[in-house]
C-alpha positions in Angstrom: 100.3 120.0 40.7 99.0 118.3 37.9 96.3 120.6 35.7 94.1 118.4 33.6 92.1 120.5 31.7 91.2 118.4 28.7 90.6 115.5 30.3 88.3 117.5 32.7 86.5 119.1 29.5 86.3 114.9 28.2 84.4 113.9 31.0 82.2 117.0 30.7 80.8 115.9 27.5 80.6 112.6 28.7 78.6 113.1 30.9 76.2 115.3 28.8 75.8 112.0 26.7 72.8 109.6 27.0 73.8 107.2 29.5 73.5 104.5 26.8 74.9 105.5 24.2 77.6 103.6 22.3 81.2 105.6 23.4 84.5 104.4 22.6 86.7 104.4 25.7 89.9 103.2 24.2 91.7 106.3 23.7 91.2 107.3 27.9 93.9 107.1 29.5 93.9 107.0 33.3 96.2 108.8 35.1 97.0 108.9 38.9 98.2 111.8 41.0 99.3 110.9 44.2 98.2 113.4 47.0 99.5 112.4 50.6 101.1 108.5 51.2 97.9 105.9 50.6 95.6 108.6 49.0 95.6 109.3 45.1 93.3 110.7 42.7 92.6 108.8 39.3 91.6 110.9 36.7 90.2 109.4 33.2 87.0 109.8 31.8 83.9 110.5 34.5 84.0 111.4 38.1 87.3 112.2 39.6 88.1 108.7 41.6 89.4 109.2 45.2 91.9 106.0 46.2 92.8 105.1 49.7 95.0 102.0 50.0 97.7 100.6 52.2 98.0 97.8 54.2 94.3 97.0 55.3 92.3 97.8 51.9 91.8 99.8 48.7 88.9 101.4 48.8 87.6 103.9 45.7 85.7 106.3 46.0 83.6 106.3 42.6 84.6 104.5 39.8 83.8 106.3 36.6 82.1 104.6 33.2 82.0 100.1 33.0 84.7 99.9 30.0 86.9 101.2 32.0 86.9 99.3 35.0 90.3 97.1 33.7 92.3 100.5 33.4 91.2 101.5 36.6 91.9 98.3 38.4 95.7 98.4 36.3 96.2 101.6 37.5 95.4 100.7 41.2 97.7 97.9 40.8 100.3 100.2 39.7 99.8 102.5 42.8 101.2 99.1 44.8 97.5 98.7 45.9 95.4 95.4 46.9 92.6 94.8 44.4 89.8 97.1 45.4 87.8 95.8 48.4 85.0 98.5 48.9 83.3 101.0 46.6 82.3 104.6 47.5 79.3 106.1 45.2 79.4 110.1 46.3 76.0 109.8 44.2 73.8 107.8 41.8 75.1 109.4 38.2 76.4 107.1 35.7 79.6 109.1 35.5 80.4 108.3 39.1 78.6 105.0 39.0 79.9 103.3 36.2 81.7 100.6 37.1 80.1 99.5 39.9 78.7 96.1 38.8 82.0 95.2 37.3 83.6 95.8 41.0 80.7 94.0 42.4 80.8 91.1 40.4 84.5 91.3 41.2 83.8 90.8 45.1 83.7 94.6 46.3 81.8 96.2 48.8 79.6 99.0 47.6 78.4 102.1 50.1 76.1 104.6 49.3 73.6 107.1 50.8 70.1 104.9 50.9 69.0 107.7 48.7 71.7 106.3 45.7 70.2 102.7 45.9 67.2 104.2 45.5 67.6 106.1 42.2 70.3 103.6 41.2 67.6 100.7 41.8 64.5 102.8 39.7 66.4 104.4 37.6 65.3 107.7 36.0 66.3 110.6 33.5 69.0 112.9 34.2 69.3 116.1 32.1 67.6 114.4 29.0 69.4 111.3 29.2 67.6 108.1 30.5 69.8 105.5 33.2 67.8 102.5 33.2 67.2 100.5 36.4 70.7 99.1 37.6 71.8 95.5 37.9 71.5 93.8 41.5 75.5 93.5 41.3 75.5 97.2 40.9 73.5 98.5 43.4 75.4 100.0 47.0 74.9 96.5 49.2 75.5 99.1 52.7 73.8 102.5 52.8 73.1 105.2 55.5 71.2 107.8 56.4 73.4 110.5 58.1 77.1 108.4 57.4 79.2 106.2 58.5 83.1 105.7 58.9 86.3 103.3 57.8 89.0 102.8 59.8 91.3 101.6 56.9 94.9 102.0 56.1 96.2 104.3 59.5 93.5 106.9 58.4 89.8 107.5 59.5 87.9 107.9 57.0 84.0 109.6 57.4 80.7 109.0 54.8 78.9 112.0 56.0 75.4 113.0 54.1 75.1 117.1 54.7 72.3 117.7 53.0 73.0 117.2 49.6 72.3 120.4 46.6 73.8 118.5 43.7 71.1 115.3 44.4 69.5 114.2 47.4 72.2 111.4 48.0 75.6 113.0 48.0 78.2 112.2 50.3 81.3 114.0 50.8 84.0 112.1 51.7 87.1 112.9 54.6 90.1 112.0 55.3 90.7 113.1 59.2 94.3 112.3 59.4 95.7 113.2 55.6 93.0 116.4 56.0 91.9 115.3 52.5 88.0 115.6 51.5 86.3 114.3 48.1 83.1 116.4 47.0 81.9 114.7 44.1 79.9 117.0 42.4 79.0 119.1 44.8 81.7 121.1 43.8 83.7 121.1 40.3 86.6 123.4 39.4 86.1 122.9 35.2 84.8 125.8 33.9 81.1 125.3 34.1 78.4 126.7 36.2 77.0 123.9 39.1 74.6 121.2 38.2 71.6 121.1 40.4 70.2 118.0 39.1 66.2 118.9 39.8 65.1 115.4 38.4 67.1 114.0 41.4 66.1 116.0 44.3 68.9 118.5 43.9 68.7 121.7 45.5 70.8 124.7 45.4 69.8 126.1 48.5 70.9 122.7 50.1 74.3 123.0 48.0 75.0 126.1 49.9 74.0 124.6 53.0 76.3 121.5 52.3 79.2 123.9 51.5 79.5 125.8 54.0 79.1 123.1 56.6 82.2 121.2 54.7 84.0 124.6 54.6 83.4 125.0 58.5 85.3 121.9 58.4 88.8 122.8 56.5 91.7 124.7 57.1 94.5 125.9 55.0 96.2 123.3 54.1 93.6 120.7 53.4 93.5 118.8 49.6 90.0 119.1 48.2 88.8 116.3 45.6 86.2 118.1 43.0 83.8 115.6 41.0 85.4 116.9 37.6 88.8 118.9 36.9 92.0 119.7 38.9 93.0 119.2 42.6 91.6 122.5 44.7 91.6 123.6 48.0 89.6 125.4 50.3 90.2 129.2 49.0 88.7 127.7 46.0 86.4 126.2 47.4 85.3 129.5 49.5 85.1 131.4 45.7 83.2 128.8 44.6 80.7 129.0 47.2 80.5 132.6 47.0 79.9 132.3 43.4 76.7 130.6 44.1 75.4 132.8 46.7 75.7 135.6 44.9 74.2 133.7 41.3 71.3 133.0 44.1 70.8 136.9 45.4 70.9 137.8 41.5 67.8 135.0 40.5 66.2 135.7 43.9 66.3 139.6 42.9 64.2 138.6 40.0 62.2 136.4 41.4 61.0 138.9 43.7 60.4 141.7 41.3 57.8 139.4 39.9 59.3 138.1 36.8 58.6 134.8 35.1 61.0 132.7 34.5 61.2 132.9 31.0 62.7 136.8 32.0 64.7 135.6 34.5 66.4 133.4 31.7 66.3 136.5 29.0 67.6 138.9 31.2 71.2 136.7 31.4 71.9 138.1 35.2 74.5 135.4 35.5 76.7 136.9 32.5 79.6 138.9 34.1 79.9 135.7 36.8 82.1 134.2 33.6 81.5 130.6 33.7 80.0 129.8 30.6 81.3 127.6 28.1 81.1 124.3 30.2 78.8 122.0 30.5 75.6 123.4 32.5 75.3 127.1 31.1 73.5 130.3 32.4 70.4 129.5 31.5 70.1 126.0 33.1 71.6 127.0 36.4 69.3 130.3 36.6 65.9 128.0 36.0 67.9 125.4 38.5 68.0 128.0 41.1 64.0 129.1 40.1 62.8 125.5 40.6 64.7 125.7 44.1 63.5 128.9 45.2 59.8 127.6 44.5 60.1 124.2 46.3 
Protein backbone atom coordinates (compact mmCIF):
# COMPACT_ATOMS: atom_id res chain seq x y z
CA UNK A 1 0.00 0.00 0.00
CA UNK A 2 1.21 3.19 -0.99
CA UNK A 3 2.02 5.68 2.22
CA UNK A 4 1.96 9.24 1.08
CA UNK A 5 2.87 11.21 3.92
CA UNK A 6 4.29 14.29 2.39
CA UNK A 7 2.06 14.73 -0.02
CA UNK A 8 -0.73 14.35 2.66
CA UNK A 9 1.22 16.97 4.90
CA UNK A 10 1.28 19.34 1.16
CA UNK A 11 -2.31 19.43 0.88
CA UNK A 12 -2.59 20.23 4.64
CA UNK A 13 -0.96 23.47 4.29
CA UNK A 14 -2.74 24.02 1.23
CA UNK A 15 -5.55 24.02 2.52
CA UNK A 16 -4.77 26.27 5.51
CA UNK A 17 -3.96 28.91 2.70
CA UNK A 18 -6.38 31.76 1.66
CA UNK A 19 -8.38 30.33 -1.02
CA UNK A 20 -6.92 33.04 -3.35
CA UNK A 21 -3.86 33.22 -2.90
CA UNK A 22 -1.24 32.94 -5.62
CA UNK A 23 0.30 29.07 -5.28
CA UNK A 24 2.55 27.53 -7.59
CA UNK A 25 1.19 24.05 -8.59
CA UNK A 26 3.99 22.95 -10.88
CA UNK A 27 5.99 20.90 -8.81
CA UNK A 28 2.63 18.49 -7.81
CA UNK A 29 2.76 15.60 -9.07
CA UNK A 30 -0.38 13.41 -9.20
CA UNK A 31 -0.10 10.02 -8.52
CA UNK A 32 -2.73 7.18 -8.92
CA UNK A 33 -3.13 4.08 -6.69
CA UNK A 34 -5.31 1.71 -8.11
CA UNK A 35 -7.66 -0.03 -5.47
CA UNK A 36 -10.03 -2.78 -6.91
CA UNK A 37 -10.44 -3.00 -11.19
CA UNK A 38 -12.37 0.59 -12.30
CA UNK A 39 -11.74 2.28 -8.89
CA UNK A 40 -8.43 4.34 -8.12
CA UNK A 41 -7.41 7.04 -5.89
CA UNK A 42 -5.55 10.23 -7.24
CA UNK A 43 -3.48 11.75 -4.87
CA UNK A 44 -1.78 15.34 -5.57
CA UNK A 45 -2.37 18.37 -3.91
CA UNK A 46 -6.12 18.83 -2.14
CA UNK A 47 -8.71 16.34 -1.38
CA UNK A 48 -7.99 12.77 -1.98
CA UNK A 49 -9.83 12.20 -5.60
CA UNK A 50 -12.00 8.92 -5.76
CA UNK A 51 -12.04 7.53 -9.69
CA UNK A 52 -14.54 5.14 -11.03
CA UNK A 53 -14.23 4.35 -14.73
CA UNK A 54 -14.87 1.53 -17.09
CA UNK A 55 -16.86 1.11 -19.89
CA UNK A 56 -19.96 3.43 -19.20
CA UNK A 57 -18.18 6.62 -17.60
CA UNK A 58 -15.46 8.17 -15.50
CA UNK A 59 -16.82 9.73 -12.81
CA UNK A 60 -14.49 11.67 -9.94
CA UNK A 61 -15.25 12.10 -6.96
CA UNK A 62 -13.68 15.69 -6.05
CA UNK A 63 -11.23 17.19 -8.07
CA UNK A 64 -8.77 19.09 -5.95
CA UNK A 65 -7.35 22.91 -6.81
CA UNK A 66 -8.13 24.63 -10.86
CA UNK A 67 -4.26 24.44 -12.04
CA UNK A 68 -4.42 21.28 -11.76
CA UNK A 69 -7.17 20.08 -13.60
CA UNK A 70 -4.76 19.05 -16.91
CA UNK A 71 -2.71 16.73 -14.61
CA UNK A 72 -5.68 15.28 -13.33
CA UNK A 73 -7.45 14.70 -16.56
CA UNK A 74 -3.61 13.17 -17.88
CA UNK A 75 -3.60 11.04 -15.17
CA UNK A 76 -7.24 9.68 -15.88
CA UNK A 77 -6.26 9.22 -19.26
CA UNK A 78 -3.43 7.16 -18.14
CA UNK A 79 -5.64 4.93 -15.93
CA UNK A 80 -7.23 3.88 -19.65
CA UNK A 81 -10.24 6.01 -18.59
CA UNK A 82 -12.95 8.12 -20.85
CA UNK A 83 -12.58 11.80 -20.21
CA UNK A 84 -14.49 12.49 -17.07
CA UNK A 85 -18.29 12.68 -17.49
CA UNK A 86 -19.67 13.55 -13.91
CA UNK A 87 -18.15 15.28 -10.89
CA UNK A 88 -18.70 14.27 -7.26
CA UNK A 89 -18.18 17.35 -4.63
CA UNK A 90 -18.17 15.34 -1.03
CA UNK A 91 -18.44 19.12 0.06
CA UNK A 92 -18.17 22.83 -0.75
CA UNK A 93 -14.20 23.48 0.26
CA UNK A 94 -11.87 24.76 -2.28
CA UNK A 95 -9.56 21.84 -1.70
CA UNK A 96 -12.22 19.42 -2.84
CA UNK A 97 -13.83 21.86 -5.24
CA UNK A 98 -11.21 23.20 -7.15
CA UNK A 99 -11.50 22.19 -10.43
CA UNK A 100 -14.86 22.11 -10.87
CA UNK A 101 -15.46 24.91 -13.37
CA UNK A 102 -12.68 23.64 -15.47
CA UNK A 103 -14.64 20.07 -15.64
CA UNK A 104 -17.80 21.99 -16.25
CA UNK A 105 -16.67 24.06 -18.83
CA UNK A 106 -15.32 20.85 -20.13
CA UNK A 107 -18.90 19.24 -20.40
CA UNK A 108 -19.09 17.27 -16.92
CA UNK A 109 -21.83 16.75 -14.79
CA UNK A 110 -21.52 18.06 -11.29
CA UNK A 111 -23.54 16.46 -8.01
CA UNK A 112 -23.59 17.77 -4.83
CA UNK A 113 -25.65 17.84 -1.57
CA UNK A 114 -28.14 21.10 -2.27
CA UNK A 115 -26.35 22.36 0.82
CA UNK A 116 -22.72 22.57 -1.47
CA UNK A 117 -24.50 24.81 -4.15
CA UNK A 118 -25.49 26.71 -1.54
CA UNK A 119 -22.25 27.69 0.10
CA UNK A 120 -20.49 27.22 -3.27
CA UNK A 121 -23.09 29.72 -4.81
CA UNK A 122 -22.63 32.61 -1.63
CA UNK A 123 -19.54 31.85 -0.84
CA UNK A 124 -18.18 32.54 2.63
CA UNK A 125 -14.99 32.34 4.96
CA UNK A 126 -13.51 29.16 5.99
CA UNK A 127 -11.06 29.09 8.84
CA UNK A 128 -9.80 32.77 8.02
CA UNK A 129 -9.70 32.33 4.49
CA UNK A 130 -12.38 34.01 2.21
CA UNK A 131 -13.91 31.68 -1.07
CA UNK A 132 -15.69 34.09 -3.08
CA UNK A 133 -18.97 33.30 -4.79
CA UNK A 134 -18.31 30.48 -7.43
CA UNK A 135 -18.72 30.77 -11.19
CA UNK A 136 -22.17 29.36 -12.74
CA UNK A 137 -19.83 26.59 -14.55
CA UNK A 138 -18.71 25.66 -11.18
CA UNK A 139 -21.57 25.16 -9.28
CA UNK A 140 -23.07 21.20 -8.76
CA UNK A 141 -25.92 21.45 -11.78
CA UNK A 142 -27.78 18.04 -9.73
CA UNK A 143 -28.14 18.06 -5.94
CA UNK A 144 -30.10 16.13 -3.21
CA UNK A 145 -31.31 16.12 -0.19
CA UNK A 146 -30.83 12.56 1.45
CA UNK A 147 -28.74 10.97 -1.93
CA UNK A 148 -28.89 9.53 -4.87
CA UNK A 149 -27.25 6.58 -6.84
CA UNK A 150 -25.10 5.67 -10.32
CA UNK A 151 -25.30 2.66 -11.82
CA UNK A 152 -21.93 3.17 -13.83
CA UNK A 153 -19.28 0.84 -14.82
CA UNK A 154 -20.77 -2.94 -13.33
CA UNK A 155 -20.77 -1.16 -9.82
CA UNK A 156 -23.57 0.71 -7.90
CA UNK A 157 -22.60 3.45 -6.64
CA UNK A 158 -24.72 5.52 -3.59
CA UNK A 159 -24.50 9.66 -2.74
CA UNK A 160 -25.81 9.32 0.68
CA UNK A 161 -26.03 12.61 3.07
CA UNK A 162 -25.77 11.14 6.93
CA UNK A 163 -25.83 13.97 8.58
CA UNK A 164 -22.85 15.65 7.91
CA UNK A 165 -20.18 16.90 11.25
CA UNK A 166 -17.31 18.13 9.02
CA UNK A 167 -20.10 20.79 7.06
CA UNK A 168 -23.62 20.50 6.66
CA UNK A 169 -23.26 19.12 2.97
CA UNK A 170 -21.03 16.08 3.15
CA UNK A 171 -21.54 13.12 1.23
CA UNK A 172 -19.95 9.95 1.69
CA UNK A 173 -19.57 8.09 -1.11
CA UNK A 174 -19.97 3.80 -1.67
CA UNK A 175 -19.07 1.45 -3.77
CA UNK A 176 -21.62 -1.63 -3.08
CA UNK A 177 -20.03 -4.15 -5.19
CA UNK A 178 -15.98 -3.15 -4.83
CA UNK A 179 -17.10 -2.47 -0.86
CA UNK A 180 -15.16 0.77 -1.34
CA UNK A 181 -16.41 4.11 0.52
CA UNK A 182 -14.86 7.80 0.06
CA UNK A 183 -15.38 10.06 3.34
CA UNK A 184 -14.02 13.30 2.29
CA UNK A 185 -13.24 14.98 5.20
CA UNK A 186 -15.26 13.50 7.41
CA UNK A 187 -12.47 11.43 8.27
CA UNK A 188 -8.54 12.04 7.51
CA UNK A 189 -5.74 9.67 8.52
CA UNK A 190 -2.79 12.72 8.39
CA UNK A 191 -1.82 13.42 11.63
CA UNK A 192 -4.11 16.19 12.57
CA UNK A 193 -7.01 16.43 14.91
CA UNK A 194 -10.71 16.70 12.74
CA UNK A 195 -11.91 19.91 11.28
CA UNK A 196 -15.39 20.83 12.31
CA UNK A 197 -15.70 23.65 10.08
CA UNK A 198 -18.33 25.91 12.49
CA UNK A 199 -18.56 28.75 9.74
CA UNK A 200 -20.14 25.94 7.57
CA UNK A 201 -22.65 24.31 9.73
CA UNK A 202 -20.23 21.66 10.97
CA UNK A 203 -20.92 19.79 13.86
CA UNK A 204 -19.07 17.22 15.80
CA UNK A 205 -21.78 15.73 17.45
CA UNK A 206 -23.18 15.07 13.80
CA UNK A 207 -19.53 13.75 12.75
CA UNK A 208 -20.04 11.07 15.35
CA UNK A 209 -23.41 10.44 14.25
CA UNK A 210 -22.27 10.16 10.53
CA UNK A 211 -19.48 7.75 11.59
CA UNK A 212 -20.95 5.45 13.19
CA UNK A 213 -23.82 5.07 10.72
CA UNK A 214 -20.99 4.53 7.85
CA UNK A 215 -19.21 2.19 10.31
CA UNK A 216 -22.61 0.17 10.78
CA UNK A 217 -22.07 -0.13 7.12
CA UNK A 218 -18.48 -1.85 6.66
CA UNK A 219 -16.91 -5.03 7.26
CA UNK A 220 -13.45 -6.22 7.31
CA UNK A 221 -12.31 -6.05 4.23
CA UNK A 222 -13.78 -2.89 2.96
CA UNK A 223 -11.11 0.11 1.36
CA UNK A 224 -11.90 3.40 3.01
CA UNK A 225 -11.06 6.70 1.00
CA UNK A 226 -10.07 9.62 3.70
CA UNK A 227 -10.29 13.34 2.45
CA UNK A 228 -6.39 13.78 3.07
CA UNK A 229 -3.52 11.01 3.57
CA UNK A 230 -3.16 7.27 3.03
CA UNK A 231 -5.70 4.52 2.12
CA UNK A 232 -7.46 3.12 5.61
CA UNK A 233 -9.90 0.81 6.50
CA UNK A 234 -12.51 0.35 8.93
CA UNK A 235 -10.30 -0.60 12.20
CA UNK A 236 -8.98 2.79 11.49
CA UNK A 237 -11.72 4.17 10.97
CA UNK A 238 -13.30 2.64 14.36
CA UNK A 239 -9.98 4.37 16.36
CA UNK A 240 -10.65 7.31 14.66
CA UNK A 241 -14.13 7.48 15.84
CA UNK A 242 -13.33 6.58 19.16
CA UNK A 243 -10.77 9.30 19.27
CA UNK A 244 -13.45 11.73 18.94
CA UNK A 245 -15.82 10.43 21.35
CA UNK A 246 -13.57 10.36 23.88
CA UNK A 247 -11.96 14.22 22.87
CA UNK A 248 -15.98 14.95 23.30
CA UNK A 249 -16.41 13.22 26.97
CA UNK A 250 -13.09 15.16 27.92
CA UNK A 251 -14.57 18.92 26.57
CA UNK A 252 -18.03 17.87 27.81
CA UNK A 253 -16.31 17.04 31.36
CA UNK A 254 -15.32 20.69 31.36
CA UNK A 255 -18.06 22.03 30.08
CA UNK A 256 -20.06 20.76 32.75
CA UNK A 257 -17.81 21.67 35.65
CA UNK A 258 -18.65 25.21 34.59
CA UNK A 259 -15.58 26.30 32.93
CA UNK A 260 -15.31 28.98 30.19
CA UNK A 261 -14.00 28.24 27.36
CA UNK A 262 -11.03 30.09 27.50
CA UNK A 263 -10.13 27.18 30.46
CA UNK A 264 -11.32 24.57 28.57
CA UNK A 265 -8.54 25.73 25.86
CA UNK A 266 -5.81 26.37 28.89
CA UNK A 267 -6.37 23.32 30.54
CA UNK A 268 -5.03 21.32 27.03
CA UNK A 269 -7.37 18.05 27.93
CA UNK A 270 -6.72 16.89 24.47
CA UNK A 271 -2.82 16.53 25.05
CA UNK A 272 -2.00 12.77 25.69
CA UNK A 273 -4.71 12.04 22.52
CA UNK A 274 -1.28 12.84 20.39
CA UNK A 275 -2.44 14.35 17.33
CA UNK A 276 -0.95 17.59 17.26
CA UNK A 277 1.30 18.81 14.82
CA UNK A 278 -1.18 18.88 11.74
CA UNK A 279 -3.22 21.11 10.53
CA UNK A 280 -6.27 21.83 13.10
CA UNK A 281 -4.58 21.66 16.61
CA UNK A 282 -5.91 21.12 20.23
CA UNK A 283 -7.08 24.18 20.78
CA UNK A 284 -9.27 24.70 17.62
CA UNK A 285 -10.86 21.23 17.83
CA UNK A 286 -11.60 21.74 21.80
CA UNK A 287 -13.55 25.36 21.02
CA UNK A 288 -14.98 23.30 17.78
CA UNK A 289 -16.46 20.81 20.10
CA UNK A 290 -17.56 23.94 22.69
CA UNK A 291 -19.47 25.68 19.86
CA UNK A 292 -21.18 22.14 19.21
CA UNK A 293 -22.02 21.30 22.56
CA UNK A 294 -23.77 24.94 22.87
CA UNK A 295 -25.82 24.73 19.56
Amino acid sequence: MIRLTTLALVSAALIAAPAGAQRNFDDVEIKAEQIAPGVAVLYGAGGNIGVSYGDDATVIIDDQFAPLTDKIEAKVEELGAQPVKYVVNTHWHFDHTGGNENFGKAGATIFAHDNVRVRMAEGGTVVGNTTPPAPKDALPVVTYGQGMRFHLNGDTINLMYLGGGHTDGDSVVVWEEKNIVHMGDLYITIKSFPFVDRSSGGNVYNMMTTLDLVIAMLDDETKVIPGHGAMSNKAELVAYRDMIGEAVSRVEALHEDGATLEEAVAAKPLASLDREGGFVSGDAFVTAIWGSIED
